[in-house]
Each structure stands twice: as C-alpha cells, then as structure tokens.
C-alpha positions in Angstrom: 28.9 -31.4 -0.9 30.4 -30.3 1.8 33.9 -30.5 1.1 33.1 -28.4 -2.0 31.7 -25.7 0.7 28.5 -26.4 -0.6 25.0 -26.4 1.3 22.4 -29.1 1.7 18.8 -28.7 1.4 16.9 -32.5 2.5 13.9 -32.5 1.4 11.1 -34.4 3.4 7.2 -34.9 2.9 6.3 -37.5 5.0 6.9 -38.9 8.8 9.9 -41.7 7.2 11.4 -39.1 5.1 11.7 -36.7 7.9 13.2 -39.5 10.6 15.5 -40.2 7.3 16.3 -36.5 8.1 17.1 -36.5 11.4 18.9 -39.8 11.0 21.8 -38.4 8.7 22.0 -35.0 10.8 20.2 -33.1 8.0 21.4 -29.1 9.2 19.0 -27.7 6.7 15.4 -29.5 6.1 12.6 -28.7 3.2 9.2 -29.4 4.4 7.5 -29.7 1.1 3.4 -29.2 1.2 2.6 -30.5 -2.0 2.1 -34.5 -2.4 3.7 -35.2 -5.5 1.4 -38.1 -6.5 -1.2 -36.0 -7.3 0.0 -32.5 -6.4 -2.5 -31.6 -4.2 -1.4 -28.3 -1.6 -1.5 -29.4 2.4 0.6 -26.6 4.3 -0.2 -28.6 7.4 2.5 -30.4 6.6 4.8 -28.0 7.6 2.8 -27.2 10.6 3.1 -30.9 11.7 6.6 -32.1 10.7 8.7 -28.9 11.6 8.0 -28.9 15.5 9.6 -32.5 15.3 12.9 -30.9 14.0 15.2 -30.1 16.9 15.7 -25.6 17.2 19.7 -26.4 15.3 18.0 -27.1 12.3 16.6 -24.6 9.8 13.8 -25.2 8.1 12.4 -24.4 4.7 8.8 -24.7 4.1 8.1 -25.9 0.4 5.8 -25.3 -2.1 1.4 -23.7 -2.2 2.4 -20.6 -0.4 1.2 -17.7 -2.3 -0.2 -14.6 0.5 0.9 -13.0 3.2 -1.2 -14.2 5.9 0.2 -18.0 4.9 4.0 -16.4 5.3 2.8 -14.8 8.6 1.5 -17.6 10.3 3.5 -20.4 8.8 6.8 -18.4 9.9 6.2 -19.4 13.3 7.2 -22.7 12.1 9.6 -22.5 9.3 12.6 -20.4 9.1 12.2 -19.4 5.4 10.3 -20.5 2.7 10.9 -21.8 -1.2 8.1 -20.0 -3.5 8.2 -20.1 -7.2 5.2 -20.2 -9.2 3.5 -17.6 -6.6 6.2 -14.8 -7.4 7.2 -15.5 -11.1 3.6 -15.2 -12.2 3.3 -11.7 -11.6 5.0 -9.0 -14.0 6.6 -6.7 -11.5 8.2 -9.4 -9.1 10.1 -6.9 -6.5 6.3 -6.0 -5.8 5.2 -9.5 -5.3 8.4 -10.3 -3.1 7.5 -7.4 -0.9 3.5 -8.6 -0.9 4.2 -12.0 -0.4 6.9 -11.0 3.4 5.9 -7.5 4.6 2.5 -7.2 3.0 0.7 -4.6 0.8 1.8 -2.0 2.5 1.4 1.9 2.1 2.9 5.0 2.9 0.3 7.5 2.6 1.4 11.1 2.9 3.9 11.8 0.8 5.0 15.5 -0.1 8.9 14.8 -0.9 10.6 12.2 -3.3 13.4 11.7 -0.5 10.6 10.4 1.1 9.3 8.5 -1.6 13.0 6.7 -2.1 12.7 6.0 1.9 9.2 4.3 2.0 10.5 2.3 -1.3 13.7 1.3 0.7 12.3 0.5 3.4 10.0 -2.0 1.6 6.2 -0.5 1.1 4.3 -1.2 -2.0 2.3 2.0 -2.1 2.6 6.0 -1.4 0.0 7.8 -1.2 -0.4 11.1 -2.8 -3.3 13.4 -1.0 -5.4 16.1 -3.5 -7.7 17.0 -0.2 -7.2 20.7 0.0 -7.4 20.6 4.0 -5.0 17.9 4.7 -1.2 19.5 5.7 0.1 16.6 3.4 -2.0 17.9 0.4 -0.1 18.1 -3.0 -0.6 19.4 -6.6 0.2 17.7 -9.4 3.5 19.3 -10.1 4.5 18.1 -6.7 2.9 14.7 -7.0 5.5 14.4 -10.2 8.3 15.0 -8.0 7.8 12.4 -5.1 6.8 10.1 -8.2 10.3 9.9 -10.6 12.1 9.6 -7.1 11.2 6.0 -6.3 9.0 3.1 -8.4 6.4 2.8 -5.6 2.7 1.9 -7.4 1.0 5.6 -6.3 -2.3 5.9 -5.1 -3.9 9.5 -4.8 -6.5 10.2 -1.9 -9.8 12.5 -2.9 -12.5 12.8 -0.7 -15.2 13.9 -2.5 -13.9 15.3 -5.7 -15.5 16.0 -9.0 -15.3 12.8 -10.8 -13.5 14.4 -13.8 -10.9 15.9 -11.2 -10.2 12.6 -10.0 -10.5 11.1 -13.6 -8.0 13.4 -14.9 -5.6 13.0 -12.0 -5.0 9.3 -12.2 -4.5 9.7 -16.1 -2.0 12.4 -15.9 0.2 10.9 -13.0 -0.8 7.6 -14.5 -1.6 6.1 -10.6 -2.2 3.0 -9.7 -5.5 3.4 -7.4 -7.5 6.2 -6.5 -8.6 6.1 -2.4 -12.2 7.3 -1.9 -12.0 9.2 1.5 -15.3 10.7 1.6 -18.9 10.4 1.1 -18.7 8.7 -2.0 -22.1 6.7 -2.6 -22.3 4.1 -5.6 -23.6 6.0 -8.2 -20.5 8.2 -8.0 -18.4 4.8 -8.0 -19.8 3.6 -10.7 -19.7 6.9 -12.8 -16.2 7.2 -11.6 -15.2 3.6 -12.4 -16.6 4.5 -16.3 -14.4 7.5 -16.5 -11.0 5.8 -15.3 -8.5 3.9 -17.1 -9.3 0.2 -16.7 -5.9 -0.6 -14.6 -6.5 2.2 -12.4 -7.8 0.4 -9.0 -10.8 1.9 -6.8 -9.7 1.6 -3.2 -12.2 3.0 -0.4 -12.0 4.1 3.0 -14.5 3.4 5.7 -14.3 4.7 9.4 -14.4 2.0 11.9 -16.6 3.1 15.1 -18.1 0.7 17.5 -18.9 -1.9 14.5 -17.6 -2.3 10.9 -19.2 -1.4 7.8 -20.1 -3.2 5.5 -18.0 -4.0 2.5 -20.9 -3.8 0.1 -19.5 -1.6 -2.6 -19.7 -2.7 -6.7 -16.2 -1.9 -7.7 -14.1 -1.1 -5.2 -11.0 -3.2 -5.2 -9.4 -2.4 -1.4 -11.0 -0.7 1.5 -9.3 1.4 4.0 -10.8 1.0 8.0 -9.6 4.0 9.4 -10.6 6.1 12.6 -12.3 8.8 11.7 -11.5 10.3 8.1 -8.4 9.6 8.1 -5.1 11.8 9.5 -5.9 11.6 13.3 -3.3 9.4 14.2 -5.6 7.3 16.4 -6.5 3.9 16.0 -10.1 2.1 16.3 -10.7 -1.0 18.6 -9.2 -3.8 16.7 -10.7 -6.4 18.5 -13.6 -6.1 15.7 -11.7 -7.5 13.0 -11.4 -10.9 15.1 -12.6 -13.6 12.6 -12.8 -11.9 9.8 -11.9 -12.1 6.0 -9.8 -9.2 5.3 -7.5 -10.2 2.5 -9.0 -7.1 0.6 -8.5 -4.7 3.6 -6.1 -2.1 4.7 -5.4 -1.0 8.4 -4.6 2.2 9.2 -4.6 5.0 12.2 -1.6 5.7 14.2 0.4 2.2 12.7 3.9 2.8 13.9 6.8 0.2 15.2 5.5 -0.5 18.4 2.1 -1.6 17.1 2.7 -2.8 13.4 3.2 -6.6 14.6 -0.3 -6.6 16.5 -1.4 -4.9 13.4 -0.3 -7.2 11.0 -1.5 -9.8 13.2 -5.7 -8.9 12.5 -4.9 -10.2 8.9 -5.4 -7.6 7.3 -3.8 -7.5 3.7 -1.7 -4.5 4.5 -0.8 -1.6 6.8 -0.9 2.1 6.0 1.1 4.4 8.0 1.2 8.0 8.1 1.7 10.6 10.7 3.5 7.8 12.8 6.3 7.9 11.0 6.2 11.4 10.3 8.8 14.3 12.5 6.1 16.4 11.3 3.0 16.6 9.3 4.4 15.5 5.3 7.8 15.3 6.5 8.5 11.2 6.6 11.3 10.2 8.9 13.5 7.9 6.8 14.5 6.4 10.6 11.4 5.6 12.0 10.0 4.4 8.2 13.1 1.9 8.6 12.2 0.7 12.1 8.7 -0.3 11.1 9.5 -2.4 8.4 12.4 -3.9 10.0 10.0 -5.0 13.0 8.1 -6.2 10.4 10.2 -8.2 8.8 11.9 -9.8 12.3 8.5 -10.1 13.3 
C-alpha cells in the first residue's frame, strides 16, 4: 500500500487485535464499536482501547455513532470517526453532517441574505427570522424572502404571541421549517396552532431560565429554547442548572459567542443559538466573529 502512496486504516475490536496493531506499527487504527458476531453497539470500546494507542497514532472510532453529544465526548478519544448508516439515512445529508460535528445550531437574527450565506458557511443549521414588531432584528415577509434565496439554511420564524392565523400563514408562505413560540403561549394556543400548520412545520418553544428550569411539559412542541429573559438580552442564565440533565431536545441561547460556545456545548444541549454575540450591531451579523464561533467549535 504504501509504495502505491496509499493509506492504511487497521481495524481492531478487541485487546489481541489491537496489540496486532501496535505490533506491525499500525499509523492509523479503526476502533470499531460494533461486535460483529451479533452486531450489538458498545462505544466503550473506543473509550477503552484508544488510550492504549501511543499520541503518533490517529485513531478512528467505528461504527453506532449517530448524535452529537457521542461525537463530543467520544472526540476526546478518537481523532475522527467513520459514520455511515447515521448520515445516509437522512434526506438532506450536508444537514446531518453539520448535526452530527457542530450541532443543531442556529443563527437567529437575521435581516440580510449576506448574512444568511455567512451563518450557512460557517456551518449552522438554522436562521432565525424574527416577526416581533419590537425586536431591532424584526423583518417582514418581503425581507424574510431575501435572507431566504441567499443560503439553504432550514428557517425558523420567531412570534411571540401572534394571532395563530398570522403565524399559520407565515410558515406557509416562506415555507419555514419551525415556528419559535417566544411568548406566553399556553397549550390551547399550541394545540390550535399545531391544527393550522403544515404537518412538516416544527413547533419549537422558548422558556426563560431563572433560578430553576421549567418544565418541559408541553404536547407538541418539538425543541425548546432556555433563554434569559425573552430572548435578545445578550445575557446568559446560570448553567450550572442543566447539570444532569436530558437535553437532546433543547437549545441554549443568551450571549453564546466564541469565548463561551465550548462550555456551552459542553451542558449537552442539542444545539446553540447565537445572536447579538456575533452581531457589530443589532441585525447586522459579523461574517468574522460568526466564523470564529464555529471554528472554536469545531477545534474544540
């Protein structure tokens, strides 16, 4: 292989095969997680085989890793990872690459495709389109259209408490991909609202975080937000209350920036959503400062 200039990935899933390895000066080792006798998923194998491997040899953990929070944690172990199944599944895979390494991340704020095309670049999932008449970053329709055709981000408009048929109409006419509840929505109105949307259009909603969390008690909502406040203030909540909890159907937000999107991403939360962080002014996005999150995230 080698004197076609060709790599070698050695594969290993047990103790012997992993001496094997070491043995033949393997440069570049596979840890794969699934026992292939009965295909069972064990992704402490990679957690107990790799710290064997001397810090010359990069490693490749193999196989049962499908979310983010695995790719976090497990990357403290493995220098890259081989997924398949995970990513081909899903119909729109550049999405599903970005999920499966950065996150579901947003960019909420958006008044300007240039900044559209920089959030996309950089590697978020989401932009958020505001319809709350007092928020600086608020946009009409028209507007909403424009930041749209500029980059293939899946768009979620913000409403804080709309009229349902408002909302309804929005999310048909931009065609969005969630709508984000930022007010005080109760579950009648989610219910009424879920009847009058398109069936693909998710129900995300936001919940202020004060000394405890709320509960996450809400008939079909798909995401929640935990914010500070309503949302906009640019200040984060005390994060030591997500410690220990599930949150693979949560989004963190307030004041996320690059010098604290690593200890964000580190509560487990499914995602980040940034904002006036990353802003040189309120709905202006600063392509330089979008590119420095993501790029911490992704070194991170």
């Amino acid at each position: 292989a080698h004197s076609l200039e060709m790599g070698v990935l050695t594969e290993v899933s047990n103790e012997e095969e992993l001496e094997r390895a070491i043995a033949l000066g393997a440069k570049v080792v596979g840890i794969n997680n699934r026992d292939l006798r009965d295909l069972s998923i064990d992704l402490n194998r990679t957690r107990e085989l790799a710290p064997k491997l001397g810090h010359n040899v990069t490693v490749i953990s193999e196989s049962g890793i499908n979310t983010y929070a695995q790719v976090r944690e497990l990357s403290h172990f493995a220098n890259g990872f081989l997924i398949g199944s995970a990513l081909m599944a899903h119909d729109d895979l550049n999405a599903a690459v970005r999920r499966e390494l950065l996150g579901e991340n947003k960019v909420c704020g958006l008044t300007r495709g240039q900044d559209a095309k920089a959030a996309y670049d950089a590697g978020a999932i989401y932009g958020g389109l505001i319809f709350v008449a007092t928020s600086p970053r608020c946009v009409n329709v028209e507007q909403a259209q424009e930041v749209m055709a500029a980059a293939p981000l899946q768009y979620v408009g913000v409403f804080r408490n709309h009229d349902i048929a408002d909302v309804a109409d929005k999310a048909k006419v931009l065609s969005l991909a969630a709508v984000q509840l930022h007010g005080n929505e109760d579950q009648l109105y989610i219910d009424n609202l879920r009847e009058a949307l398109p069936a693909h259009v998710a129900i995300w909603k936001a919940l202020s975080v004060g000394e405890t969390l709320p509960a996450r008690d809400f008939q079909h909502i798909d995401k929640y937000v935990f914010d500070n406040g309503q949302g906009g203030s640019g200040q984060r909540f005390d994060w030591s209350l997500l410690n220990g909890q599930s949150l693979g159907n949560v989004l963190l937000a307030g004041g996320l920036g690059a010098d604290n999107c690593v200890e964000a991403a580190q509560t487990g939360c499914a995602g980040l959503d940034f904002n006036s962080a990353v802003e040189s002014q309120p709905g202006i996005k600063d392509a330089r400062l979008l590119a420095s999150v993501f790029q911490t995230l992704r070194a991170y």
